[in-house]
Structures are given as structure tokens and as C-alpha cells.
C-alpha positions, 0 to 999 in steps of 0.5 A: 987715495982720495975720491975724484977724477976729470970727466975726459979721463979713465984711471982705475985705482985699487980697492981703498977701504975709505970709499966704505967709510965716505959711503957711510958718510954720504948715506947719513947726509942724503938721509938727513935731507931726504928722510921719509922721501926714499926708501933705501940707500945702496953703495953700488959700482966698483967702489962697493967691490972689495979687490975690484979696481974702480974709478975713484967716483963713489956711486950711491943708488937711492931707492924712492917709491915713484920717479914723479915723486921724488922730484921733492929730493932734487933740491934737497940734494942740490943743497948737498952740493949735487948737479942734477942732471935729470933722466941723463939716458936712463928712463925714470932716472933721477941722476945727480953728480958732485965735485970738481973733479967728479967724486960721487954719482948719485942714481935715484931710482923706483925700487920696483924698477929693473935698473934697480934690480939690475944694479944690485944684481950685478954688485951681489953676483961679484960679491959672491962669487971671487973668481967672478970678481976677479974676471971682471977686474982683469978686463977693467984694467985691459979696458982702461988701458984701452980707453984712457982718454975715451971716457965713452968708449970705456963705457960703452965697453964696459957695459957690454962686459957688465951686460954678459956678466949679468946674462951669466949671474942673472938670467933674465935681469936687464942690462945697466950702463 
């Protein structure tokens, strides 16, 4: 299975282990553009989930100091062959995409921010915890069934789920989309 879906549809796939190798892959480009500019980088969303079905769109989040800052990463990644999208919906958020159909999503974010937190919180909760992992499994497939062709609607229902999951994991920590 090969990264990449259009942007109007939802299909889930299984888990492939060549999303972890093109991580590894993407990591060390960003790093080779951005060097000293960023702080951390994290493989996150399904794709970073072992026996979690997932869009086959790999999400990276990039860790940078100050959002004001890091607008020196924004060519850069251009350069990689990213769109910026700018804060698209997230506050302090540097949001970039690639492919045609989609296959990465790009959140560059401050790690001192909850969004951060939150993203590697939801990750780490399905990671440690399998029947967690599955639970979130099944009612993805049941979404995507739902939503097929409502790319909005799975979304919006999934990040009720995500929002509940991280209620029960994390008390305390901030919902993400």
C-alpha cells in the first residue's frame, strides 16, 4: 500500500509497515531543510499506530520553539514540495500538505503548546494500551462507513471520539481535530 488519498473521499486501510520507513524518510528531508529552526520531530495520527486502520496520509508533527519564528521553515518546506496552508483552524499552527492525492500533513507546532501535548498524548494512550487501541479501531471502520464520501463529517466525528478517549487517558489535556 502506497500513501495517498483524494481529499473528498475517507478509506481506511491497515496498518502497513512501510509508513514507519517513509517517516524515517521524511524526518531526515525536514531535518535536512530545517535543521537548527525545530526542535523535535513526531510521527503521529493512525499511521504512527500499530493495528490501527488509518487514512493512508502520513502526519508528521514538528516541534518549533515559537509559531513567529518558525515562519523561516515555511520555504523551506515549500522547497520539499509542501503547500502551506497557514494556521488552517488551529491557533499557532503552521500547517503544510503534500501530494496529489494527499499523502503527508505536516502540524508544526510550539512544544510548550497543549495541541502538542495533546497529539502525543492521544498517540502514547493507544500505544500503551491495546484494548484502548482496538476500541478506537472499531468505531474508525464504523465511521468511515458512515462517512464515506463526507471527508467533514468523518472528521468531525472522529474528533468527538479522539476527544472522549483523551478525556478518559488524559484528564485534563485539550481536545485535538
Amino acid at each position: 500500500m502506497t500513501l495517498g488519498l483524494s481529499s473528498d473521499r475517507v478509506a481506511l486501510v491497515r496498518e502497513h509497515r512501510a509508513w514507519a520507513d517513509e517517516f524515517v524518510r521524511e524526518r531526515q528531508r525536514i531535518l535536512d531543510v530545517l535543521g537548527s529552526h525545530i526542535m523535535a520531530i513526531e510521527h503521529v495520527g493512525s499511521t504512527s499506530l500499530p493495528a490501527v486502520p488509518a487514512k493512508p496520509i502520513l502526519y508528521i508533527q514538528v516541534g518549533v520553539q515559537s509559531f513567529e519564528d518558525a515562519s523561516v521553515c515555511i520555504q523551506p518546506m515549500e522547497s520539499l514540495g509542501y503547500e502551506y496552508r497557514g494556521e488552517y483552524g488551529i491557533d499557532r499552527r503552521h500547517y503544510f500538505v503534500k501530494g496529489n492525492p494527499r499523502t503527508h500533513h505536516v502540524h508544526m507546532l510550539e512544544t510548550s503548546g497543549e495541541h502538542w501535548r495533546s497529539m502525543l498524548a492521544f498517540r502514547d494512550a493507544l500505544l500503551a494500551d491495546p484494548d484502548l487501541a482496538r476500541e478506537y479501531a472499531d468505531a474508525k471502520i464504523d465511521l468511515a462507513a458512515t462517512y464515506r464520501d463526507n471527508r467533514d463529517g468523518y472528521q468531525q466525528a472522529k474528533g468527538r471520539l479522539i476527544e472522549r478517549i483523551l478525556t478518559r487517558s488524559s484528564p485534563g489535556a485539550e481536545p485535538i481535530e
